[in-house]
C-alpha positions in Angstrom: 93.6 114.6 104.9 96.6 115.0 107.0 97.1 117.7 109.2 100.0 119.2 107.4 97.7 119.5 104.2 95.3 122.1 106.0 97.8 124.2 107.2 97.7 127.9 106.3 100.6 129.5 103.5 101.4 131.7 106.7 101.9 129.5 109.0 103.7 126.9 106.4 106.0 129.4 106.1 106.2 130.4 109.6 107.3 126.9 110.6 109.9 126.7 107.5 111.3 129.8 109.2 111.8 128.1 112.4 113.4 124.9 110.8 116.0 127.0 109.3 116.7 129.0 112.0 117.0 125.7 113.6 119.3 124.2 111.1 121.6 126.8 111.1 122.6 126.3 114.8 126.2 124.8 114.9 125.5 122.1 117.8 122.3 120.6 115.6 122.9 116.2 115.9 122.9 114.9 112.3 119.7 112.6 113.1 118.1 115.5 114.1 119.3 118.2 111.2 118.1 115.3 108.9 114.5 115.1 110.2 113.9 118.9 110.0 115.5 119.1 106.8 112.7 116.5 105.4 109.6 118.0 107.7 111.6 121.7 105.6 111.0 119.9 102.1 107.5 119.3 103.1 106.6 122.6 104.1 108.2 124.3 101.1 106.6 122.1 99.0 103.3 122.9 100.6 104.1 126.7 100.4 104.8 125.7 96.5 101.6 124.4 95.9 99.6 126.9 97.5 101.6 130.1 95.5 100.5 128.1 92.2 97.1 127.5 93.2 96.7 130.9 93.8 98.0 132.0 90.3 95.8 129.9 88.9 93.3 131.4 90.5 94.5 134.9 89.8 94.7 134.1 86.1 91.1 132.9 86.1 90.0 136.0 87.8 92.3 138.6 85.4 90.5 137.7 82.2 90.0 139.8 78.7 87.5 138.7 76.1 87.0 135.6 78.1 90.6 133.8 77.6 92.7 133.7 80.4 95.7 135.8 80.4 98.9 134.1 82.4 99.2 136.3 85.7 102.7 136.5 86.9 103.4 137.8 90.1 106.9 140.4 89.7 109.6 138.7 92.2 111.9 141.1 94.3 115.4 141.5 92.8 
């Protein structure tokens, strides 16, 4: 398992941060803006899969008359 696959949500996301604060310098070498862009979709893809597993697990855990009721987690608006 790579490394990137046991990385925490937190710190997923903490690295995402830094890629787009990178990114949105003015004086970023296309080469460069390219590779973080990629390592970005990675991470953000990893954050992705970790949110669903944990609704999944959440919807195992909020159960009624043992079926599984979908668990949907309010977003800010």
């Amino acid at each position: 398992m790579s490394e990137e696959k046991e990385i925490t949500f937190e710190k997923a996301l903490e690295e995402l941060e830094k890629i787009v604060e990178e990114l949105e310098k003015e004086d970023v070498p296309l080469e460069k803006a390219i590779d973080y862009y990629q390592k970005g979709m990675e991470l953000s893809k990893q954050c992705d899969d970790k949110l669903q597993d944990a609704e999944e697990k959440m919807t195992k855990i909020v159960q009624k008359d043992n079926e599984s009721k979908p668990f949907h987690m309010q977003e800010d608006q």
